[in-house]
N, C-alpha and C positions, 0 to 999 in steps of 0.2 A: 765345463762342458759348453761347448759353441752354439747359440742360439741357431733352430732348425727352422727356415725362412721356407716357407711353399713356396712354388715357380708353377705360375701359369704363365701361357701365352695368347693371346686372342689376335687371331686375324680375320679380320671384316671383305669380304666381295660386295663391291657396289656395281650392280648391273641397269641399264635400263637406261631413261632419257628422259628429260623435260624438254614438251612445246608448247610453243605460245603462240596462241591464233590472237591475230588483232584485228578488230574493226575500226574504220575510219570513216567519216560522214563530216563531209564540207555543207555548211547550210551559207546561205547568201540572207545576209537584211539589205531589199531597196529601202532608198529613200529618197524624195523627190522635191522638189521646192522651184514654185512657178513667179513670172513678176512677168508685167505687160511692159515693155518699154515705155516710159515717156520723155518727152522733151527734156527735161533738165536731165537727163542719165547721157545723153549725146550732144558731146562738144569736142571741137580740136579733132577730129577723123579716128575717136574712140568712142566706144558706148563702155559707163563703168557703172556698175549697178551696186549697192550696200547691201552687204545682206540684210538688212533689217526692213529693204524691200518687198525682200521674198515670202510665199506664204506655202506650209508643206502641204499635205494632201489631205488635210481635213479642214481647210482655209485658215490656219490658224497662222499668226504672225510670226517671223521670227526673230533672233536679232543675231545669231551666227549662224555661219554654213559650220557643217561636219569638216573636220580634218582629213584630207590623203592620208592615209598611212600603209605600210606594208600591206597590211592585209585586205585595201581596200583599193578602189578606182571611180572617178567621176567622169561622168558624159555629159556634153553642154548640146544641148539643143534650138537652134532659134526657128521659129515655125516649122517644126515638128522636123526640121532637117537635123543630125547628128555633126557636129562641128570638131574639124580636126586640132589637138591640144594645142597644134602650134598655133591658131590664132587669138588662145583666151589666157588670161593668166587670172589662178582662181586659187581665194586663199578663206580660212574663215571669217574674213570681215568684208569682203568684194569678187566681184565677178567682172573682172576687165577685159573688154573685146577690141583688140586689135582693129575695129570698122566700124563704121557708124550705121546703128541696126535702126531697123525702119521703126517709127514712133508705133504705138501700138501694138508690135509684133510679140507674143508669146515669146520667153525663153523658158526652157526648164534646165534644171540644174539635178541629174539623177546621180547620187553616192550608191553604192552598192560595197557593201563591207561582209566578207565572208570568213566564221567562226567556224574553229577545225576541231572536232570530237573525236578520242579516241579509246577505247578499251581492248582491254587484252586480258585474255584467258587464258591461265598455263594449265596443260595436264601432265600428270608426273605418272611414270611407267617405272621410278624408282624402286631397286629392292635389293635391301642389304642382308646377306647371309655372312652371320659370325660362328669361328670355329675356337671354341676354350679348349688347348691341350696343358696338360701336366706335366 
């Protein structure tokens, strides 16, 4: 006699939907670092400053500038004016100006690098109904 095998069948409905709400929040860190020009920084119809001139915002010394990178940008100011990129070339070890800046005048050097945050919430409206026939 032939072995009598059940037969079921199950078939599953999937109704419904997942969303995903995201938040995003860009934060900015400035950072700023000052040097007075003096005489031996301007020679030859350049002014080129070390970073190890420069002091950041709590007078403290430093001995590199921060790196450009993607996510960030730097503004050169010389007595409190904002100077166009094409006349400085500025890297972590120097600040080179294209002109010979007036002895004692203020420069600042401000980086502003900005960090991108994101979260994301999914809610699910998912619901599965299964049918077992025989």
């Amino acid at each position: 006699m032939p072995i009598i095998k059940p037969v079921f069948t199950a078939t599953s409905t999937v109704t419904g939907g997942i969303t995903v709400a995201t938040a995003t929040s860009v934060t900015p860190a400035p950072a700023r670092f000052t040097v007075f020009v003096t005489a031996p920084m301007v020679a030859g119809g350049i002014t080129s400053i070390p970073a190890a001139n420069f002091i950041d915002d709590t007078g403290a010394a430093i001995t590199t500038l921060p790196a450009v990178t993607a996510n960030s940008y730097a503004n050169v100011y010389i007595n409190g004016v904002i100077q166009p990129s094409s006349v400085y070339t500025l890297s972590t070890t120097a600040l080179n100006i294209d002109d010979e800046v007036t002895v004692g005048a203020p420069v600042v050097v401000e980086f502003v690098t900005h960090t991108a945050t994101s979260t994301s919430t999914p809610t699910s409206t998912l619901g599965v109904t299964t049918v077992i026939t025989t």
